[in-house]
ROTORVO-59579 format. One record per residue: chain; residue in one letter; residue number from 1; x negated, y, z negated of N, C-alpha, C in turn. Coordinates in Angstrom, 3 decimals. Example, Ala and Ser with C-alpha at 12.3 -4.5 7.8 and 13.67 -1.06 7.14 Angstrom:
<lotors>
 chain resn resi      n_u      n_v      n_w     ca_u     ca_v     ca_w      c_u      c_v      c_w
     A    a    1  -13.190   -5.690   -7.800  -12.300   -4.500   -7.800  -13.200   -3.300   -7.800
     A    s    2  -12.850   -2.250   -7.080  -13.670   -1.060   -7.140  -12.900    0.030   -7.870
</lotors>
This chain:
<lotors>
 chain resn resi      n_u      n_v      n_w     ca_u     ca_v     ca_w      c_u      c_v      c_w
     A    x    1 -105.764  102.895 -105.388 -104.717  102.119 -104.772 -104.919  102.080 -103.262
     A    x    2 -104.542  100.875 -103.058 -104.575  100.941 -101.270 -103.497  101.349 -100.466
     A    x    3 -103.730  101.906  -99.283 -102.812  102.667  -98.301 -102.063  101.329  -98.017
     A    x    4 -102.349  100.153  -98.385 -101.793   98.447  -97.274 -100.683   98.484  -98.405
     A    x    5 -100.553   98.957  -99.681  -99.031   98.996 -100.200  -97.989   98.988  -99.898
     A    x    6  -97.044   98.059  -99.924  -95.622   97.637 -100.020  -94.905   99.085 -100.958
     A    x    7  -94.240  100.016 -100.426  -93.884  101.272 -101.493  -92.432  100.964 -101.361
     A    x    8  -91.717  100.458 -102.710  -90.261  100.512 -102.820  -89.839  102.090 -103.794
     A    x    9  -88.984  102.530 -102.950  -88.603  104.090 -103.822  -87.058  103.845 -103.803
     A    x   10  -86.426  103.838 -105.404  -85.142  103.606 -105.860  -85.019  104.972 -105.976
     A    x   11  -83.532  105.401 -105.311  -82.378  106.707 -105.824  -81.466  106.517 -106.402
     A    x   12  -81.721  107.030 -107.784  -80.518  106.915 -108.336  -79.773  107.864 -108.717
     A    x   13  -78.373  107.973 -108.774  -78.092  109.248 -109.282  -76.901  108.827 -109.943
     A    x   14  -77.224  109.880 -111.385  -77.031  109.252 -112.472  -75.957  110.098 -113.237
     A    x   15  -74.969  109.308 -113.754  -73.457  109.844 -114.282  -73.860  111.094 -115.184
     A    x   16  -72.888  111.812 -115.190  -73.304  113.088 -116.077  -73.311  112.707 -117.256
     A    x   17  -74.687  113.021 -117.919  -75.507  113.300 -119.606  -75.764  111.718 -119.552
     A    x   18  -76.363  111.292 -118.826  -76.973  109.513 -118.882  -78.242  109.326 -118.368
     A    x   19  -79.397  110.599 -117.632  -80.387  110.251 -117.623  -80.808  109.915 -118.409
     A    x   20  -81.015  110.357 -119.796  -81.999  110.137 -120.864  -81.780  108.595 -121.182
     A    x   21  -80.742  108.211 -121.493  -80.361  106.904 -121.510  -81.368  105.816 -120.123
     A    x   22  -80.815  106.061 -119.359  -81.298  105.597 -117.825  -83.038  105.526 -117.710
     A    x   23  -83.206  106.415 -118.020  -85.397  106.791 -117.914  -85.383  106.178 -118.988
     A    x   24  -85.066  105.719 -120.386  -85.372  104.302 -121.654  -84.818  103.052 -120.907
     A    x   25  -83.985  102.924 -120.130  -84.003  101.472 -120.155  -84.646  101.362 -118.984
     A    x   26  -85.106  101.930 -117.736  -86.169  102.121 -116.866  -87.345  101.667 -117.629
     A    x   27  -88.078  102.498 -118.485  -89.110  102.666 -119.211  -89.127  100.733 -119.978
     A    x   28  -88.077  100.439 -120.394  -88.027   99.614 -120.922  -88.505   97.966 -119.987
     A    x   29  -87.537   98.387 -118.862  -87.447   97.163 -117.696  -89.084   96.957 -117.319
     A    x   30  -90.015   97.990 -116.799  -90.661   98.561 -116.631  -91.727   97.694 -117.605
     A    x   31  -91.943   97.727 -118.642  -93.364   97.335 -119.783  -92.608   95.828 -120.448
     A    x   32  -91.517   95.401 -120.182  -90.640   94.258 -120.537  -90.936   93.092 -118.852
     A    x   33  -91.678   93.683 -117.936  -90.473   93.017 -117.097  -91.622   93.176 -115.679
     A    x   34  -91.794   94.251 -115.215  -91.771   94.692 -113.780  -93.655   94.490 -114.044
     A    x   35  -94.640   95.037 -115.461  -95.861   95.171 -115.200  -96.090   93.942 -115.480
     A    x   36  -95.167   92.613 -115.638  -95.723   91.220 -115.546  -95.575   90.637 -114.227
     A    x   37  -94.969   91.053 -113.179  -94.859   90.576 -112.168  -96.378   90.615 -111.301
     A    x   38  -96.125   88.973 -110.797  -97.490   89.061 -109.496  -97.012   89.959 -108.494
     A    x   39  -97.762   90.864 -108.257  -97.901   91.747 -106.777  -97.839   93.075 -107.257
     A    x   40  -97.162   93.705 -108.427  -97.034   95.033 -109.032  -98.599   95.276 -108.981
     A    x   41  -98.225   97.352 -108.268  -99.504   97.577 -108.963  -99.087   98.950 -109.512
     A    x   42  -98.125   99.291 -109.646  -97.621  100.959 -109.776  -96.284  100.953 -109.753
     A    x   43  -96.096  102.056 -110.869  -94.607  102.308 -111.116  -94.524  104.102 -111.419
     A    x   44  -94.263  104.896 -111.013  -93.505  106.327 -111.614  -92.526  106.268 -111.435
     A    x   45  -91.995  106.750 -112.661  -90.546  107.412 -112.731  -90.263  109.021 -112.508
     A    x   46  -89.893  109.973 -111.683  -89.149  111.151 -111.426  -88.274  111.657 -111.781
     A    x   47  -87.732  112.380 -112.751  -86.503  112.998 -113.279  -86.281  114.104 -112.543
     A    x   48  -85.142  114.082 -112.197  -84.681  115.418 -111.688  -84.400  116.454 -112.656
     A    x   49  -84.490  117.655 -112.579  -84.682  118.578 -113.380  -82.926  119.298 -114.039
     A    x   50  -82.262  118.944 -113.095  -80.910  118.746 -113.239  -80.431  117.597 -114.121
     A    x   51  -80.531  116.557 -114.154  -80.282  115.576 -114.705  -79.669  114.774 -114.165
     A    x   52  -79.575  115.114 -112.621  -78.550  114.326 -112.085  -78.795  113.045 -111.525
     A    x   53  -80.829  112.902 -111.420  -81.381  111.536 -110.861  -82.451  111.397 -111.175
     A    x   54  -82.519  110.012 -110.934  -83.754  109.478 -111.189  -84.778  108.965 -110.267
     A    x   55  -85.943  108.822 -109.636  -86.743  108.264 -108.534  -87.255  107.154 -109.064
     A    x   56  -87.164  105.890 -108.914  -88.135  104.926 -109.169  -89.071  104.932 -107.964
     A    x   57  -90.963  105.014 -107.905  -91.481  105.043 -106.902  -92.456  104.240 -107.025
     A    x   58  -92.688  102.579 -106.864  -93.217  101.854 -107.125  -93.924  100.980 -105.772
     A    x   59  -95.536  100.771 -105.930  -96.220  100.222 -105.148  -96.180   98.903 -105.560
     A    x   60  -95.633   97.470 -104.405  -96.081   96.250 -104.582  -97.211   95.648 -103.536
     A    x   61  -97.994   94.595 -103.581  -98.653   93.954 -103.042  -98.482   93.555 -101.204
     A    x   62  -96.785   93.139 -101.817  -96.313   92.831 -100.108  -94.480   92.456 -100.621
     A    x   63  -94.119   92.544  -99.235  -92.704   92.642  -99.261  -91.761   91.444 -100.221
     A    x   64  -92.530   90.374 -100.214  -92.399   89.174 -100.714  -92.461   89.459 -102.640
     A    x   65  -93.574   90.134 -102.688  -93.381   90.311 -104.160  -92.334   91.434 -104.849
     A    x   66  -92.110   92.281 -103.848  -90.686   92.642 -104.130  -89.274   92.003 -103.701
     A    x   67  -89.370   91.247 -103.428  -87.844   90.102 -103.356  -88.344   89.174 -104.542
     A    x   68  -89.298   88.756 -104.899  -89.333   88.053 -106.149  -89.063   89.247 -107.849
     A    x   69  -89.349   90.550 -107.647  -88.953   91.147 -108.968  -87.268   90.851 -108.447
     A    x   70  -87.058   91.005 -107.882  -85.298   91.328 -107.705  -84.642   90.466 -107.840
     A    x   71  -85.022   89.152 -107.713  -84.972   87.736 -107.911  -85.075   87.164 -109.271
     A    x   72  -86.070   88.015 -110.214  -86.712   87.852 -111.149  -85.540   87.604 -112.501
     A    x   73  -85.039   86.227 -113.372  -84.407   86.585 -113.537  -84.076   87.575 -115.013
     A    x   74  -85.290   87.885 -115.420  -85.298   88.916 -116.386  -85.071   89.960 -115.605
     A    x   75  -85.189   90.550 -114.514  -84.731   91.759 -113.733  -83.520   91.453 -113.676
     A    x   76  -82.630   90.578 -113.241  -81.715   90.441 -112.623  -80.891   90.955 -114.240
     A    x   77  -80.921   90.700 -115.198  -80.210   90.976 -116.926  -79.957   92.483 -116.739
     A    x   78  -81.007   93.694 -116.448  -81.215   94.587 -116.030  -80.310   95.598 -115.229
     A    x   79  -80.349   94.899 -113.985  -79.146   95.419 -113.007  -77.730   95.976 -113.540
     A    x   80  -77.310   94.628 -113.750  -75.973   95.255 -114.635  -75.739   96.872 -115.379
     A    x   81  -76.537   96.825 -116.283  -77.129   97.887 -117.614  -77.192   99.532 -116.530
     A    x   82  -78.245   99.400 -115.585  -78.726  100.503 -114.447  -77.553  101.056 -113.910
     A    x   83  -76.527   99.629 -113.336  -75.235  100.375 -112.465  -74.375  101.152 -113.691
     A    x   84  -74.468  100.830 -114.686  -73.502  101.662 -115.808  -74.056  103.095 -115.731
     A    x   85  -75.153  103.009 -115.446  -75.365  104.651 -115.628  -75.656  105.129 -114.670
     A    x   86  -75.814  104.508 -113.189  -76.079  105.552 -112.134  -75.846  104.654 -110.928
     A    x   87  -75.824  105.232 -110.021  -75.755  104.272 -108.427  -76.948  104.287 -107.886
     A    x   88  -77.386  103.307 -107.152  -78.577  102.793 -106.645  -78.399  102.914 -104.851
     A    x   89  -79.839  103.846 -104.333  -80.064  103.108 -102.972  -81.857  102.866 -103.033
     A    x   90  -82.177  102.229 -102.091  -83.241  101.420 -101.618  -83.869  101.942 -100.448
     A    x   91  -85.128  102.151 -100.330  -85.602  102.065  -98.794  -87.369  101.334  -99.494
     A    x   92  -87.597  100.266  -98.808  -88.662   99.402  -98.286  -89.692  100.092  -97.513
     A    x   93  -91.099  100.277  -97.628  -91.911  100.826  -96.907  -93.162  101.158  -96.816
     A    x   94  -93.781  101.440  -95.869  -95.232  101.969  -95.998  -95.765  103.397  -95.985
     A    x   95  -97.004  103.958  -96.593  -97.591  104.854  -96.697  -98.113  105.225  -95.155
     A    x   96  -97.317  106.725  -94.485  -97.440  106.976  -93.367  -98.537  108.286  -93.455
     A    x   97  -98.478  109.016  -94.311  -99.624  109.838  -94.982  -99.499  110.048  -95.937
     A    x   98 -100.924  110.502  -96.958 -101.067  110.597  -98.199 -102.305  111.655  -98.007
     A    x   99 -101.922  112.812  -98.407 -102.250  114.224  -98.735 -102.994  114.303 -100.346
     A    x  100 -103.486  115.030 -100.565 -103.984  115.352 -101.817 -105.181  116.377 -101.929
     A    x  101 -105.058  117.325 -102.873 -105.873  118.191 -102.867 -106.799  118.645 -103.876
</lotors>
């Protein structure tokens, strides 16, 4: 993957006993939806060990192809479903270092 990645990372944190629910319809949006989009090149999902959240940490192409998933309107069906089980924030961005050993 290239460092020139567009990295959108979703927080969610998620109503009590609704991750499991939340990481399937993730999982779902995800192989339904998000790996047909032009500009996707990466998606992990993060569970918190608590259960209390979820990380979506996904690399796009450029900023543009993430306003078109969000736009998208099979994503947009989606949204709805996500806020039932958890609250959402957003931050937009680039790879400032990347470590690995």
């Amino acid at each position: 993957m290239s460092d020139k990645s567009v990295i959108l990372v979703n927080l969610l944190k998620v109503k009590p006993g609704k991750q499991d629910a939340l990481i399937a319809l993730l999982k779902q949006s995800t192989d339904a939806v998000i790996r047909t989009l032009p500009g996707w090149k990466a998606t992990r999902l993060i569970a918190a060990a608590d259960g209390a959240g979820v990380v979506i940490y996904s690399e796009w192409e450029t900023p543009a192809a993430i306003e078109a998933m969000r736009g998208d309107p099979r994503m947009k069906a989606y949204f709805p479903k996500i806020i039932e089980l958890a609250s959402l924030d957003s931050i937009v961005g680039s790879t400032v270092l990347n470590e690995t050993r």
